[in-house]
C-alpha positions as CSV (number, residue, x, y, z in Angstrom):
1,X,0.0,25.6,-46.9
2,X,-2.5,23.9,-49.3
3,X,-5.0,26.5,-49.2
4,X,-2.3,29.0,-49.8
5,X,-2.1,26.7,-52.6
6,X,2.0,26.2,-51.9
7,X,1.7,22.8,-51.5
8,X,0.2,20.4,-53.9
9,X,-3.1,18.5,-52.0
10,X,-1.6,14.8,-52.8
11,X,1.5,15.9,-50.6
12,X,-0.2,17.7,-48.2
13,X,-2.5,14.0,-47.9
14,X,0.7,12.4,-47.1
15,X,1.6,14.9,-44.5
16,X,-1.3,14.4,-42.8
17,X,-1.2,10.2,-42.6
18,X,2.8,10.5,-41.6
19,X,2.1,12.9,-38.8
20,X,-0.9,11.1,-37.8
21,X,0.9,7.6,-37.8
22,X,3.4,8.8,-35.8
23,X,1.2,10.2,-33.1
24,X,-0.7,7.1,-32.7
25,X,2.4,4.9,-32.5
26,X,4.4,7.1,-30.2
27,X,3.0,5.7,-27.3
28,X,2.7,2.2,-28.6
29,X,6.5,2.4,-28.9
30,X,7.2,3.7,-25.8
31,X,5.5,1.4,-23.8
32,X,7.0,-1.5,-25.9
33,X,9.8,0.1,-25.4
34,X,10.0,-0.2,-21.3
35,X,8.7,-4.1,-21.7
36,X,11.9,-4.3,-24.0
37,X,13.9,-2.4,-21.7
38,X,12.4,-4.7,-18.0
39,X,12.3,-7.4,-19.4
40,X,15.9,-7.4,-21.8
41,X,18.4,-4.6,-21.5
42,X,18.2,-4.4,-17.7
43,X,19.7,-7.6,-17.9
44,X,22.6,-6.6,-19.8
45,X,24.1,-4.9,-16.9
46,X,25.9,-8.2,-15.8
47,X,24.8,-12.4,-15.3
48,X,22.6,-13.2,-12.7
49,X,24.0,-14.2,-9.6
50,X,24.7,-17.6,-8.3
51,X,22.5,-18.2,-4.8
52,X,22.9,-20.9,-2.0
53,X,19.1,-21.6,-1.5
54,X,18.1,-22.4,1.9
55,X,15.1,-24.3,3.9
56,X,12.2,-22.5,5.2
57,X,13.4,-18.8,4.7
58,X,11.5,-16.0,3.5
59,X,12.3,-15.0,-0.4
60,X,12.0,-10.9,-0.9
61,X,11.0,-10.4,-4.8
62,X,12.6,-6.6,-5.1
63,X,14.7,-4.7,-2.7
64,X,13.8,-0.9,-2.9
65,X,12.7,1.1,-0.3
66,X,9.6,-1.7,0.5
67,X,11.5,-4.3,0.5
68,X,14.7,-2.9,2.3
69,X,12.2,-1.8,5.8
70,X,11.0,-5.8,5.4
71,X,14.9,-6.9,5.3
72,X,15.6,-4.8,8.2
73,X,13.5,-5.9,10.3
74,X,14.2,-9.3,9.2
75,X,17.7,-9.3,10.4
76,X,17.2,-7.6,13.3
77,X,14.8,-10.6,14.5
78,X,17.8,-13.1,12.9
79,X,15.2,-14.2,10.2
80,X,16.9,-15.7,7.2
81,X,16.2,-14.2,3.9
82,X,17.2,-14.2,0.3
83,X,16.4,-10.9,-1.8
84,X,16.5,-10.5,-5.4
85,X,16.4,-7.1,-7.3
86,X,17.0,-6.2,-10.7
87,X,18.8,-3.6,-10.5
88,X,22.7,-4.0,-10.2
89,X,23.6,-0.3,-8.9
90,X,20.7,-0.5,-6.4
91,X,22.6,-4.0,-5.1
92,X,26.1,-2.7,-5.8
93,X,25.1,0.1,-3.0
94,X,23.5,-2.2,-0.7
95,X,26.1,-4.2,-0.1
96,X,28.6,-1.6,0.7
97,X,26.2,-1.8,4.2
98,X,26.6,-4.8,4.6
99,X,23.0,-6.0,2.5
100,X,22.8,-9.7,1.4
101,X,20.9,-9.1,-1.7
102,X,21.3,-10.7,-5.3
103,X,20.7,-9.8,-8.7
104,X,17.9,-11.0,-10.2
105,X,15.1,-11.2,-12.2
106,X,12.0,-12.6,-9.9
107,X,9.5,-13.1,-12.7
108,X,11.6,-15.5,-14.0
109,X,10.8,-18.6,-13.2
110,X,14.7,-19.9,-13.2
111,X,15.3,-17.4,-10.9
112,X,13.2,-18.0,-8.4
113,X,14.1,-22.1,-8.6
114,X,18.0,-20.6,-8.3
115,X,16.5,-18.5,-5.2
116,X,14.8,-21.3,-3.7
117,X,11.5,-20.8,-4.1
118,X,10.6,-24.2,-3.7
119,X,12.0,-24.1,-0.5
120,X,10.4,-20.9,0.9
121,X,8.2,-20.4,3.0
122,X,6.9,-16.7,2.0
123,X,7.1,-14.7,-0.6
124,X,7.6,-10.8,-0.2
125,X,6.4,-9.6,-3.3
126,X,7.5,-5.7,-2.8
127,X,8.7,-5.9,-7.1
128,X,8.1,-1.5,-7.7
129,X,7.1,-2.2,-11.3
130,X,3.4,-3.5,-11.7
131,X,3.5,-5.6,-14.4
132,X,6.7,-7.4,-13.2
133,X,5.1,-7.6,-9.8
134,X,2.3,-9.8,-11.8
135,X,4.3,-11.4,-13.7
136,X,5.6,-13.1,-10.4
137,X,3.0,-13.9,-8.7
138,X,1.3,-15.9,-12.2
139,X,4.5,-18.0,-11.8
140,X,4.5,-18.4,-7.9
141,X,1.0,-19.4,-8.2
142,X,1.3,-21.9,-11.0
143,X,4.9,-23.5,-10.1
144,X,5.4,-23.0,-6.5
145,X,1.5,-23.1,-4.9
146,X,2.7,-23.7,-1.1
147,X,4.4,-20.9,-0.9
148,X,2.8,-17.7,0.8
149,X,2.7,-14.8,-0.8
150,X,2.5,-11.6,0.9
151,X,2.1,-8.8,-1.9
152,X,2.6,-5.3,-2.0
153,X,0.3,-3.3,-4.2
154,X,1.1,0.2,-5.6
155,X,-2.7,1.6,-5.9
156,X,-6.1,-0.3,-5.2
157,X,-6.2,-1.5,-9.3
158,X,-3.0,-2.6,-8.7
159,X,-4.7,-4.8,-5.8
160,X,-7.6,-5.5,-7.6
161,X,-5.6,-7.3,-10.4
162,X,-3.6,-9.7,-7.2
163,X,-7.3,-10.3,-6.0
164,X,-8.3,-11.8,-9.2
165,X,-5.6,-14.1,-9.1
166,X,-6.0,-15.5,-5.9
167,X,-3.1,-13.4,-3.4
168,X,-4.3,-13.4,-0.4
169,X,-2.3,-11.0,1.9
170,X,-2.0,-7.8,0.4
171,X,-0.4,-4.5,1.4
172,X,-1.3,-1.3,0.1
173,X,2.1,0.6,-0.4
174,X,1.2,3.5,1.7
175,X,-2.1,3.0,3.5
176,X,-0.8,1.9,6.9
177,X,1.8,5.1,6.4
178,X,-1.4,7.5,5.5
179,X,-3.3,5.9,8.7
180,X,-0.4,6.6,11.3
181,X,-0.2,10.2,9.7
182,X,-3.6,10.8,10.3
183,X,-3.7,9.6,13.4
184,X,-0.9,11.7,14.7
185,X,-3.1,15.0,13.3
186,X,-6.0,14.1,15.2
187,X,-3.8,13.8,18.4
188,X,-2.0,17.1,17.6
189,X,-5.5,19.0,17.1
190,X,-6.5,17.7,20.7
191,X,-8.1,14.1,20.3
192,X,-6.9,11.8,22.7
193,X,-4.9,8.7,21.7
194,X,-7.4,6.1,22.3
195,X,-9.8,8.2,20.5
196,X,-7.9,8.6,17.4
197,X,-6.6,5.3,17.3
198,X,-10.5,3.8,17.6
199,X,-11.2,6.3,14.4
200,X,-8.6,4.8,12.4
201,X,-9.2,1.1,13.1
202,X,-13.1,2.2,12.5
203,X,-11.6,3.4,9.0
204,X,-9.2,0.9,8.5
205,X,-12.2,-2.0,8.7
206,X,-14.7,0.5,6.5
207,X,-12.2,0.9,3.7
208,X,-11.2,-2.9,3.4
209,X,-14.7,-3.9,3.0
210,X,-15.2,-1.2,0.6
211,X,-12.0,-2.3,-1.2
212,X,-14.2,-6.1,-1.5
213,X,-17.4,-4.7,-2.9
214,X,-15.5,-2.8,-5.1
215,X,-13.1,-5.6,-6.2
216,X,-17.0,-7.2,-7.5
217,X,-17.6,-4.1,-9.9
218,X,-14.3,-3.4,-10.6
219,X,-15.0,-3.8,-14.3
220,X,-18.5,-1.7,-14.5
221,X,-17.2,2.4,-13.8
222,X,-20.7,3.1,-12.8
223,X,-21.0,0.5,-10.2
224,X,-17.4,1.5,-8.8
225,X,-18.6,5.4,-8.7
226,X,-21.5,4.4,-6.8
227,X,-19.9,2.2,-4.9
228,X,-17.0,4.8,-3.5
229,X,-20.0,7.3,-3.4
230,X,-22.1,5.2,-0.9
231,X,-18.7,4.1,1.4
232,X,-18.2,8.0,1.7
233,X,-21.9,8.3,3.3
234,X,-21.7,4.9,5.1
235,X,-18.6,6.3,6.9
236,X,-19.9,9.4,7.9
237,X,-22.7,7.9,9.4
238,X,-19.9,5.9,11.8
239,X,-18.0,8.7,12.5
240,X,-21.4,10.5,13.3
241,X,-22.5,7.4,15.5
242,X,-19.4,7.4,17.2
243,X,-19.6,11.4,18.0
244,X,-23.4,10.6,19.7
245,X,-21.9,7.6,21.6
246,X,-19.1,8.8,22.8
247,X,-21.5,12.1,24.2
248,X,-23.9,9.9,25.8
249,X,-21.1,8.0,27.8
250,X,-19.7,11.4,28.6
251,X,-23.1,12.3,30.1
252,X,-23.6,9.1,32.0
253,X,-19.8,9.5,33.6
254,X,-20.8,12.7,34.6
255,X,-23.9,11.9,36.1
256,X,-22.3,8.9,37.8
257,X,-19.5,11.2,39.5
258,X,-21.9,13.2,40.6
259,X,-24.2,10.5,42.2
C-alpha cells in the first residue's frame, strides 16, 4: 500500500510496530494467561474442601489417569490415602464410583497442611501440569522434608528439573508402559520370554544411566547430543554382545547333548 503510494509512510510505520507488537506479545499473553487461569480461575469453580488428615497414609497430589491406577491399587491392598485434584468435574465424576478424592490445590502449601502433609508418609506427586507439579515439590521439600516423594515426570526435562531439586524416586509417565509394549513385540515376532524380558531390563539399566550423564550436561545442547549419540552405540554394542553370548551357549548346549 505505501509503495502504491495509498498510504502515507508515517501510517504505514505505525502499522508495522502495532502488528509487530502484537505478534511478540501473543504468546507472552497466552502463557500468562494459563498461570492466571492454574493458578486463579480454576479455583473459582467452588471452596476447597474440608479434609480429616490422617497418620501415616500416603497423600496423592493429582488424580487423573496416573494418579487414579495408584489409588486403585491402593484400595485394593486397604492402603489409606488422601487425593487432591484441582479439578471439580474430574472429582464430581469420581465419586459417583465411589472415589475418595478432594478438591484441591496441592501446590499450595495450606492445602497440603489441610491434607496432612505433615502426617504423610509419601507423597504421589502424579500433578499433569509441569509447572504445578514443581511448584509442589519446592514446597514439600522446604516445609515437609520427611516426607517421601515419589514423582511422576511427563518427559525426561521434566525429570531433569525434579533431579535438580533433590526427588529422588522418579517415574517417567510412560517408560514402564513403552517397556512392556516392546517386550510383548519381541515375544510375538518369536523371542522367548526370558529372552525378551533380559533385553528390556538390559535397556531399562542402559537408559537410566544415560538419563544421569545426561542430567550433568543437561544445560550444554552439544554435550546432551553427544551424549544420546554415544548411549545409542553403547547399546548396540550390548545387544550385539548379548547376540554372541547367547550363540556361544547355544553351541556349548549343543555340544554337551551330544557328548
Amino acid at each position: 500500500a505505501t509503495q502504491q503510494h495509498i498510504l502515507p509512510q508515517q501510517t504505514a510505520d505505525v502499522l508495522v510496530l502495532s502488528v509487530t507488537l502484537s505478534m511478540m506479545m501473543g504468546p507472552v499473553l497466552s502463557s500468562a494467561y494459563d498461570v492466571i487461569e492454574q493458578r486463579w480461575l480454576k479455583a473459582a469453580d467452588g471452596p476447597y474442601d474440608s479434609i480429616e488428615p490422617r497418620d501415616g497414609h500416603v497423600l496423592i497430589a493429582g488424580f487423573g489417569r496416573f494418579g487414579q491406577i495408584v489409588g486403585r491399587i491402593l484400595r485394593a491392598r486397604k492402603i489409606t490415602f488422601t487425593a487432591l485434584d484441582i479439578s471439580q468435574g474430574n472429582i464430581d465424576f469420581l465419586r459417583r464410583f465411589g472415589s475418595q478424592v478432594y478438591y484441591g490445590d496441592a501446590s499450595r502449601l495450606d492445602m497440603l497442611r489441610a491434607a496432612g502433609a505433615d502426617r504423610a508418609t509419601v507423597l504421589v506427586l502424579a500433578v499433569d501440569d509441569v509447572d504445578a507439579s514443581i511448584r509442589t515439590a519446592e514446597i514439600v521439600l522446604q516445609h515437609f522434608p520427611d516426607l517421601k516423594i515419589y514423582a511422576r515426570a511427563r518427559n525426561r526435562q521434566h525429570a531433569f528439573r525434579l533431579m535438580e531439586m533433590g526427588v529422588q524416586l522418579i517415574i517417567r509417565e510412560t517408560y514402564a508402559s513403552s517397556l512392556e509394549m516392546a517386550q510383548a513385540v519381541m515375544e510375538s515376532m518369536g523371542e522367548s520370554a526370558l529372552t525378551a524380558r533380559a533385553a528390556v531390563k538390559r535397556f531399562r539399566e542402559h537408559d537410566e544411566a544415560t538419563l544421569l550423564k545426561q542430567f550433568a550436561v543437561r544445560d550444554d545442547d552439544s554435550k546432551l547430543i553427544a551424549t544420546a549419540q554415544e548411549s545409542v552405540k553403547q547399546l548396540e554394542q550390548l545387544f550385539n554382545a548379548d547376540v554372541a553370548e547367547g550363540a556361544e551357549t547355544s553351541r556349548d548346549v549343543a555340544v554337551s547333548s551330544t557328548q
